[in-house]
C-alpha positions in Angstrom: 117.9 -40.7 230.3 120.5 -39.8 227.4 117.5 -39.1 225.0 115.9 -36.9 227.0 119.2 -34.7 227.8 119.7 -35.0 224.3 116.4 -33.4 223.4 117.0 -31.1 226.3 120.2 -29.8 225.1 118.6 -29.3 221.6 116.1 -27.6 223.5 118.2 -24.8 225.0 120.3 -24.6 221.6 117.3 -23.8 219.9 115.8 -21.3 222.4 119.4 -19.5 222.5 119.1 -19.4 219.0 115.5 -17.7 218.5 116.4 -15.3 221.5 120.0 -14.3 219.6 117.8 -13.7 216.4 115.4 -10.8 218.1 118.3 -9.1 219.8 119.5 -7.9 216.8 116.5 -5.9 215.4 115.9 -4.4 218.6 118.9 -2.5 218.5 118.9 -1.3 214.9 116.1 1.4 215.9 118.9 3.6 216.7 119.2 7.0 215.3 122.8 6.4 213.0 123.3 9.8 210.9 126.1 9.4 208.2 127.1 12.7 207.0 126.8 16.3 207.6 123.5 17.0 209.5 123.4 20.5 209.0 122.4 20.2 205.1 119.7 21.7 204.2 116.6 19.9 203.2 116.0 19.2 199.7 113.8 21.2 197.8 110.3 20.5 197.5 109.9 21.0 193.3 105.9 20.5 193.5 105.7 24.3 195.0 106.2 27.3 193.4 109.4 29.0 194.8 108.8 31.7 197.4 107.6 35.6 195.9 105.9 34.0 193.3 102.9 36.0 193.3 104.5 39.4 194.1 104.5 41.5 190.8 108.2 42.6 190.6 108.9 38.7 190.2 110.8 37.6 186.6 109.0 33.9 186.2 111.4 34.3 182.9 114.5 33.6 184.6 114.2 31.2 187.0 111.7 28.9 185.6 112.4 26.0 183.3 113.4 26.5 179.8 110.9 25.0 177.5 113.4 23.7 174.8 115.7 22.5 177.5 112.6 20.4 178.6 111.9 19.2 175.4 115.7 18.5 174.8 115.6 16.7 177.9 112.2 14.3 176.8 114.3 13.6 173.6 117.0 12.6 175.8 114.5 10.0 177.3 113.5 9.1 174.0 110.9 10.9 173.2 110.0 11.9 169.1 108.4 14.4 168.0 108.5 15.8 171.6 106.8 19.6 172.3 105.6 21.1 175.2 101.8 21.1 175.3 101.7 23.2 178.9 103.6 25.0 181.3 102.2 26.0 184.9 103.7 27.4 187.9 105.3 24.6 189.0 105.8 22.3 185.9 106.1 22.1 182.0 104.5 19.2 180.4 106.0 17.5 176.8 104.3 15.1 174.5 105.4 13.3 172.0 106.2 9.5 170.9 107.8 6.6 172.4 108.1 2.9 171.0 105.1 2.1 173.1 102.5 4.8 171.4 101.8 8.8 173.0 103.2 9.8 176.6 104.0 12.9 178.1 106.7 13.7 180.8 106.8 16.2 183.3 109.5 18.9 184.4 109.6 21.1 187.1 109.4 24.3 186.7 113.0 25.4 188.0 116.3 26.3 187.0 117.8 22.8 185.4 114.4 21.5 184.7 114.4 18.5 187.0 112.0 15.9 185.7 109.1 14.8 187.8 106.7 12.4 186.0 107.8 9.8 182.8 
């Protein structure tokens, strides 16, 4: 009879167990915001910024710098780096790492954030 409350008791202890373990995710699918909540939302580099295509428009300006971009490759550790493109929404650098050729990409914004290594 004391074996089988034993194994009883272990029983229960184990099931209480198990049952505390999946209380716990259940209530982390609540909505916790840390922060202010009316920032805005980042911006999307992969577009071109808005009144691109109308013709008073100065793509000079605003866009990325080319030698800031390559600056920025030799900063990565890039040799011999030079820009080989530049598109509405990115500049493109080549040049030489320890590992052989690669190119990085930088959007094409004020600050030249990089996209692609």
């Amino acid at each position: 009879m004391m074996q089988f409350l034993a194994k009883a008791g272990l029983a229960v202890m184990l099931t209480a167990g198990t049952l505390a373990g999946t209380v716990a995710p259940a209530a982390a699918q609540l909505n916790i915001i840390i922060g202010d909540q009316d920032r805005d939302a980042p911006r999307d580099y992969r577009r071109p910024p808005p009144g691109y295509d109308r013709p008073g428009y100065d793509r000079r300006s605003r866009g990325c710098d080319p030698r800031l971009a390559q600056d920025m490759a030799r900063d990565y550790g890039f040799r011999r780096a030079r820009v080989v493109d530049i598109t509405p929404r990115r500049v493109i650098v080549q040049g030489w790492t320890r590992r052989g050729p690669d190119e990085m990409s930088f959007g094409n914004v004020r600050g030249c954030p990089a996209l692609r290594r």
